[in-house]
C-alpha positions in Angstrom: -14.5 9.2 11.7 -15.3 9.5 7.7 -14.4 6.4 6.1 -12.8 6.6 2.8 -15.2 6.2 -0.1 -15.1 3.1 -2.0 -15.8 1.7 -5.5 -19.0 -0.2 -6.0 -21.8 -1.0 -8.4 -25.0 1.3 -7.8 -28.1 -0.4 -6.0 -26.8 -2.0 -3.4 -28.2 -0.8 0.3 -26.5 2.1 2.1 -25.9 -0.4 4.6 -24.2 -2.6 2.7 -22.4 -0.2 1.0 -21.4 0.8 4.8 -20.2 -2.2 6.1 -18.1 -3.0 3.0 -16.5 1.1 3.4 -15.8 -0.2 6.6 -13.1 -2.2 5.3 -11.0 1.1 3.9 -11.6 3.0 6.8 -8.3 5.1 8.5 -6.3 2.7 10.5 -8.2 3.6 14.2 -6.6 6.5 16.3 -5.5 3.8 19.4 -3.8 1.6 16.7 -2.5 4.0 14.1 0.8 4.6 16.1 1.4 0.6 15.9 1.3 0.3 12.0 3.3 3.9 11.5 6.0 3.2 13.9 6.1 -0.4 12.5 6.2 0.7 9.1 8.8 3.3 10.2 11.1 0.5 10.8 10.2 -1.2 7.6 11.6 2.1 5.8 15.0 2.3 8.1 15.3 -1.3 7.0 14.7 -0.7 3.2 17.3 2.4 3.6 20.4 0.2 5.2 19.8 -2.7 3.0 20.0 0.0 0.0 23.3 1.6 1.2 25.0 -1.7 2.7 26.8 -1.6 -0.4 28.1 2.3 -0.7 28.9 2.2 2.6 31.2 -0.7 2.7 32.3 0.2 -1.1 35.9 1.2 -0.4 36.6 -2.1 1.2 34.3 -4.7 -1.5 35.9 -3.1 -4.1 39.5 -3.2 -2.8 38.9 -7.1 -1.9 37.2 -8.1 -4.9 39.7 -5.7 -7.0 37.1 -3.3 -9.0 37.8 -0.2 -10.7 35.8 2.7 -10.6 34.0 2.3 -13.7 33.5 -1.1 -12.5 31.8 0.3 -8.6 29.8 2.9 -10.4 28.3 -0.3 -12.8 27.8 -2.8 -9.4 26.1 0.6 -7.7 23.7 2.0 -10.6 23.3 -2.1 -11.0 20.5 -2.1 -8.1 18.5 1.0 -10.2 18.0 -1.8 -13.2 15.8 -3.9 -11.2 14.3 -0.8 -8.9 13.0 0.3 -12.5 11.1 -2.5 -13.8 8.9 -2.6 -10.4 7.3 0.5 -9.8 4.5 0.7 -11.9 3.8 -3.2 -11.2 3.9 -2.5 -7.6 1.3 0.9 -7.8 -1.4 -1.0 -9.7 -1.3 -4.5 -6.8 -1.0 -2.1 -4.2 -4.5 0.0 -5.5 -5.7 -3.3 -6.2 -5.3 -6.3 -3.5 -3.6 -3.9 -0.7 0.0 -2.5 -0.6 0.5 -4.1 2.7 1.2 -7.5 1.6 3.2 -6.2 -1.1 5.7 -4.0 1.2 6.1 -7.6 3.1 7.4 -9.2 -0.3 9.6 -6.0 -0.9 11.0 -6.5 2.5 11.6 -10.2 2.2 13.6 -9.9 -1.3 15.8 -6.6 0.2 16.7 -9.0 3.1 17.3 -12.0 1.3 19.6 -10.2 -1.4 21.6 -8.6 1.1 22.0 -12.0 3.3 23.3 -13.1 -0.6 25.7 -10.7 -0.9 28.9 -12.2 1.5 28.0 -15.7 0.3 28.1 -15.3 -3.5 31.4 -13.6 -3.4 33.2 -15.9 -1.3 36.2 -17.6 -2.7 35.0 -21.0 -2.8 31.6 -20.0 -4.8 33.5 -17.8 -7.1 36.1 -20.9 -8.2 32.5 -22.9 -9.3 30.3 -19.7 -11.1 30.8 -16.8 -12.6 33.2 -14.1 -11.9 31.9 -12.2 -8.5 31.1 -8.8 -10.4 28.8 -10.7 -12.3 27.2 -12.8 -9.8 27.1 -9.5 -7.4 25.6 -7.5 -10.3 22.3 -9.9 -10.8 22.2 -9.6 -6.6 22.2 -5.6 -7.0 19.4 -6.3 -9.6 17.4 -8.2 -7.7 17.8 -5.8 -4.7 16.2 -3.3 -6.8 13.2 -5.1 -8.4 12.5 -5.9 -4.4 13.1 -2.0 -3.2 11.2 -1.1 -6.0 8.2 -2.5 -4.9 8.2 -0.7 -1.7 7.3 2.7 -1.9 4.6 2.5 -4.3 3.0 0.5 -2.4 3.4 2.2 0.9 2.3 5.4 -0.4 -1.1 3.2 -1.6 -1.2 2.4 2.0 -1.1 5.4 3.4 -3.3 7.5 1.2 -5.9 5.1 2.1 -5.2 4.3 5.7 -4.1 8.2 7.4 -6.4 11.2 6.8 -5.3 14.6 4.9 -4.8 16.5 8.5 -2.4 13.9 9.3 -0.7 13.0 6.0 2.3 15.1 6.1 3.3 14.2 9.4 2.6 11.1 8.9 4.0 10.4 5.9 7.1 12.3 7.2 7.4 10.5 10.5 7.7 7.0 8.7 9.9 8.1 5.6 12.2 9.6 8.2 13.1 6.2 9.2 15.3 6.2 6.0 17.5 8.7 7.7 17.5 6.8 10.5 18.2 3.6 8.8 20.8 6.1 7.5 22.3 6.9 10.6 22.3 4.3 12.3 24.6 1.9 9.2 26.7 4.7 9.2 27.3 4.4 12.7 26.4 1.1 13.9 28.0 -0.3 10.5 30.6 1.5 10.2 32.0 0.2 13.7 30.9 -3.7 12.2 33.1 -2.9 9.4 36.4 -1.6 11.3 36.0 -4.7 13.7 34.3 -7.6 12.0 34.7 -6.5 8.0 32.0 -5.8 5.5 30.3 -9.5 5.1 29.5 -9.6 8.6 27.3 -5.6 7.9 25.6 -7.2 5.4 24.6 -10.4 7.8 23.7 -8.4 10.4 21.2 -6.4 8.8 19.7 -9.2 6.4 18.4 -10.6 9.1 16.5 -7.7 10.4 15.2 -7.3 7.4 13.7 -11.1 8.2 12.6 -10.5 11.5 10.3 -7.0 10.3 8.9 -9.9 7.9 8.1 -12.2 10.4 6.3 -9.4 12.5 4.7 -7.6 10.7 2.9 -10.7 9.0 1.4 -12.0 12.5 0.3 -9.3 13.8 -0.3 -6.5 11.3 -0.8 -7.8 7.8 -3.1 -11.1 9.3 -5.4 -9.2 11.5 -6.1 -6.7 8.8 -6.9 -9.6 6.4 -9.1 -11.2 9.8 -10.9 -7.9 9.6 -11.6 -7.4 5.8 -12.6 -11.5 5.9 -15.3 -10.2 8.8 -16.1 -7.4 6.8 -17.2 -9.3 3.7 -19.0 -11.7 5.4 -21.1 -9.8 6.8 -21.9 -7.7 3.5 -22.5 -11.0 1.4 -24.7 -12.2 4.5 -26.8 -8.8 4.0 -27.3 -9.2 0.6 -28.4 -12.9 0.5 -31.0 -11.6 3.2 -31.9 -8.7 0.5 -32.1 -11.3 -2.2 -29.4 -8.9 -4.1 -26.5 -10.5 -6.3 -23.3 -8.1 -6.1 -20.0 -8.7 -5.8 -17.8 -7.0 -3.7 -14.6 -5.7 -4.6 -12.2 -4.4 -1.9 -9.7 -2.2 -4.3 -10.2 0.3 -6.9 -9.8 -2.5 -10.1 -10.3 -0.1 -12.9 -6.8 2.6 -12.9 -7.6 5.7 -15.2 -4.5 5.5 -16.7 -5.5 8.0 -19.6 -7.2 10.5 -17.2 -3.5 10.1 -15.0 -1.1 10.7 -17.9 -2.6 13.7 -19.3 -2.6 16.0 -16.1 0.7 17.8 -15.7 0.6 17.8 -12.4 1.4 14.4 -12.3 4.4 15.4 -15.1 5.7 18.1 -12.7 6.1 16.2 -9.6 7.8 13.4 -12.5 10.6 16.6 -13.2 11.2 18.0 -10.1 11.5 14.7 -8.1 13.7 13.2 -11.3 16.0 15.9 -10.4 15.9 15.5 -6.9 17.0 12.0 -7.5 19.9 13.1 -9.3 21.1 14.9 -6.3 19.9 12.4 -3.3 20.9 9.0 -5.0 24.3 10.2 -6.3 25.0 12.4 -3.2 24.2 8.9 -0.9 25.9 6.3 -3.3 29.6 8.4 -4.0 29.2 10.4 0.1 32.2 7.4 1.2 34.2 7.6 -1.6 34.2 11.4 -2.0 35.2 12.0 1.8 38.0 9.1 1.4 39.5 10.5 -1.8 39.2 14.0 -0.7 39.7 13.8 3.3 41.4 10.4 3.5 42.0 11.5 7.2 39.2 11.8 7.9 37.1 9.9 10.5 34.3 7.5 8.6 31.7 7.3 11.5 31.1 11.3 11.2 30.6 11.9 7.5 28.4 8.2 7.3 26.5 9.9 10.4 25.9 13.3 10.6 24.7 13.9 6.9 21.7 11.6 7.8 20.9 13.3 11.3 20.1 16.2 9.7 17.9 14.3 7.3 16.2 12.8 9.9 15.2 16.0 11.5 14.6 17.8 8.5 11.6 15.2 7.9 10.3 15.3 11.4 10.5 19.2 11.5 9.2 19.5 8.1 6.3 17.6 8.4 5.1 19.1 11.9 5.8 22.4 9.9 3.8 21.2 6.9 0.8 20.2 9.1 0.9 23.4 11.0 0.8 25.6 8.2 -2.2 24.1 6.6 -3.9 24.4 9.6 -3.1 28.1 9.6 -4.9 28.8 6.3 -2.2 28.6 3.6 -3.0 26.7 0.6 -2.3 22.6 0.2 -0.6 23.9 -3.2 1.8 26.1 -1.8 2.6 24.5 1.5 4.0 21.2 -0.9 5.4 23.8 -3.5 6.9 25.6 -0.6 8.4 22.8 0.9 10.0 21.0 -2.4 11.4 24.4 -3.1 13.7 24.2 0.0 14.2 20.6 -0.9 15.2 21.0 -4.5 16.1 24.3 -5.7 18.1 24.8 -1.7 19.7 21.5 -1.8 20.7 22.0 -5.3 22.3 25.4 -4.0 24.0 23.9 -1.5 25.7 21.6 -3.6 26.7 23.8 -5.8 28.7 25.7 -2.7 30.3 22.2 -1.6 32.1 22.3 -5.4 34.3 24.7 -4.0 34.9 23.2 -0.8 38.3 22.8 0.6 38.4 21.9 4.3 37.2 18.9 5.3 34.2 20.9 7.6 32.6 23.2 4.6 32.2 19.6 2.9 30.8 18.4 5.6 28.4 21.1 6.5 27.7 21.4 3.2 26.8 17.7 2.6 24.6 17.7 6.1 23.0 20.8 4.9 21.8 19.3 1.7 20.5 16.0 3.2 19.0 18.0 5.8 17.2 20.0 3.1 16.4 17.3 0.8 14.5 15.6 3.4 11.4 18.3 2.9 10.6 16.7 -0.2 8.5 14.0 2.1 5.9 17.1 2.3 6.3 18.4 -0.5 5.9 16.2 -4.1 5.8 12.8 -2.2 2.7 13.7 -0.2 1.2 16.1 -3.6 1.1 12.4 -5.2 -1.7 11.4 -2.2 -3.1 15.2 -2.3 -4.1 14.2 -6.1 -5.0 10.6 -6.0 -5.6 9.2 -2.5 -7.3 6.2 -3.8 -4.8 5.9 -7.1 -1.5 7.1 -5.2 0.3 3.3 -5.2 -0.5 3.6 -9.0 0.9 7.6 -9.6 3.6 6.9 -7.0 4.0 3.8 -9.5 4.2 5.6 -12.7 6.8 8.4 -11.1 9.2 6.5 -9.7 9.3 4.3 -12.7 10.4 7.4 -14.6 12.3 8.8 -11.3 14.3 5.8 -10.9 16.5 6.5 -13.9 19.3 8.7 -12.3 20.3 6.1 -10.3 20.7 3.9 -13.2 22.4 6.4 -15.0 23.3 9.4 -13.1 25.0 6.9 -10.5 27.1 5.0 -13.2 27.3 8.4 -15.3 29.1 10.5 -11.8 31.7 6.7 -12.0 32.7 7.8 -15.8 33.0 11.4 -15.2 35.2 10.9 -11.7 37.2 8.1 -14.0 37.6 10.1 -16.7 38.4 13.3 -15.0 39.1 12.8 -11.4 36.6 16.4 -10.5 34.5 16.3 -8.3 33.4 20.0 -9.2 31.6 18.9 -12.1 29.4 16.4 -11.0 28.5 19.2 -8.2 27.8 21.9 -10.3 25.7 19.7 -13.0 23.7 18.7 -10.2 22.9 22.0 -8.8 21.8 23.1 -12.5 19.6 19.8 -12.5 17.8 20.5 -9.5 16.9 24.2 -10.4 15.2 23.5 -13.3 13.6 20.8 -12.2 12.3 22.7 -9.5 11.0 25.6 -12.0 9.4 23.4 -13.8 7.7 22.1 -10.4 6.7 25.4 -9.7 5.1 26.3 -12.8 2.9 23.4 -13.4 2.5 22.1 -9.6 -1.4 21.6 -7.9 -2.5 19.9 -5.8 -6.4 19.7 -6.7 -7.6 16.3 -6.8 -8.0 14.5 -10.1 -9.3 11.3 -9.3 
């Protein structure tokens, strides 16, 4: 197999330069199943320790007595720290390897959440600050973990899985968000009717601990065994050649004015900014909009079934993805297709569960949506590798830095207008309109020829 080019001074021997490619090359074929269904996990994991929180909402903020301006601050509170992190995390990950920084995202989501029962118990509250406060810096925290995470996964795999393979791939492992999804809203919810909603955040703390533990002795330490091998033997060649390089395993140099001038790059920004409006406020309110409207309703279907259908719609759409490129069409159009059904469709859907009055058109509705924003893992997610395989830690960096800000705002933004006007129609319908120009734009501008 083709080993992905790497960055290094001219002169040096082919051979050399071959051994040190080495060290970039495709995860092999008998082992790449073990780091994809390992880093599957890692995503389930990074997806329940993100909603831990909305799903046990209802019951924190009726024991620690907040409002709803006051849930919609602790909520968009996690988006402060998920900010600041993204564009750090792109340029370590294209530089010293996104694996190790994943395990550091991991660690912080699982300690945070192991944080989040203790700080607010009764007897630490009487000694520190007020709980909202000390949950708040938590939530923060939380997010300056998370927001390491994806950056520097999508580094890793636009390295480590070739383009053939990239949309199921990066389907296959994403779709362990849904799963993650599915399996707090099912699993947790039953923790939290028979145990209460410290013991959910427990639980899954430390899993998040255990992935760690894992996946540094026997992923992240043979891959550093091999790349120590690997440079050995190139500086052993080129003592024997009587040539002075150094070698450099990562892309140092980031071409960040070649990157922000392509608009490309600024269209996946716009359509993926407004499919962040939809996903993260649809996934932080989903509890509290069934229990206001549908109080009756059953918590273990509407905290399940949403995120079943996302979990297929990833593993269908990137089998779907895959086979359509290998069928001819165009890497542009195949992600332009896909987003399409993610955005502009989901956006439509939405816009249909505003008028919703039974309890099943919300919830076919809701499912529907998830389901279809679920696409947008081959669609703009994998057009950030289709531009920049060797850059996409640093892209992904730079767009979900920018793409981050609806959950700061829109999050705490949907708390004032529910507060303030107790509709759920609007926040629907301003949604829908956000995700169809977003997708226009998307459309428009969209490419997926490589850049650098």
């Amino acid at each position: 197999m083709k080993p992905v080019r790497v960055s290094m001074d001219d002169g040096l021997p082919d051979v050399a330069s071959s051994i040190s490619a080495k060290v970039k090359e495709y995860w092999p074929k008998e082992d790449r199943y073990k780091f994809i269904f390992c880093l599957f996990l890692a995503v389930s994991l990074i997806d329940i320790t993100r909603i831990a929180l909305s799903l046990c909402v209802v019951e924190v903020a009726k024991d620690l007595e907040w409002n709803k301006l006051e849930t919609g601050l602790v909520l968009s509170a996690f988006f402060w720290g998920y900010f600041a992190t993204q564009l750090p995390a792109g340029f370590l990950s294209d530089t010293y390897g996104g694996d190790v920084v994943l395990m550091w995202s991991l660690l912080g989501s699982a300690l945070s959440t192991l944080a989040i029962p203790v700080i607010t118990s009764q007897m630490l509250t009487l000694y520190f600050a007020p709980s909202i406060l000390v949950v708040l810096f938590v939530r923060v925290f939380l997010g300056f973990s998370q927001g390491l995470f994806f950056p520097s996964l999508l580094s890793l795999l636009g390295r480590k899985l070739p383009t053939s393979e990239r949309s199921m791939g990066n389907s296959f492992i994403s779709s362990g968000g849904a799963l993650g999804s599915l399996f707090i809203g099912s699993v947790g919810s039953l923790m939290l009717i028979h145990f209460g909603w410290r013991w959910v955040f427990l639980s899954f703390g430390f899993l998040g601990l255990l992935w760690v533990v894992i996946w540094k002795e026997f992923f992240l330490f043979r891959r550093r065994t091999i790349e120590e091998d690997m440079y050995r033997m190139s500086k052993k060649f080129e003592s024997k050649t009587n040539r002075s390089r150094s070698y450099t395993p990562r892309n140092a140099i980031i071409p960040w004015g070649k990157l922000v001038r392509q608009p490309a790059i600024w269209a996946i920004i716009i359509v993926h900014f407004s499919q962040n409006c939809m996903y993260l406020n649809l996934s932080s309110w989903l509890p509290t909009y069934f229990h206001e409207n549908f109080p009756d309703a059953k918590g273990w279907i509407f905290n399940v079934l949403p995120y079943v259908f996302n979990f297929s719609g990833k593993i269908i759409g990137g089998k779907c993805a895959d086979k359509m490129l290998n069928m001819g069409y165009s890497l542009t159009f195949v992600r332009k297709f896909f987003e399409t059904l993610a955005t502009a469709g989901a956006g439509l859907i939405m816009l249909l569960c505003s008028y919703a009055t039974e309890f099943w058109q919300a919830l076919a509705c809701v499912s529907l949506a998830f389901g279809l924003s679920s696409l947008t893992t081959s669609g703009a997610i994998c057009n950030i590798q289709d531009l920049s395989p060797n850059f996409s830690g640093s892209i992904s960096g730079m767009v979900f830095t920018i793409t981050s800000i609806p959950g700061i705002i829109g999050v705490y933004f949907t708390g004032y207008i529910l507060h303030a006007t107790e509709s759920w129609h609007v926040v629907f319908q301003l949604t829908a309109v956000i995700c169809i120009v977003g997708n226009t734009v998307y459309i428009i501008f969209g490419s997926s020829k490589r850049i650098a």
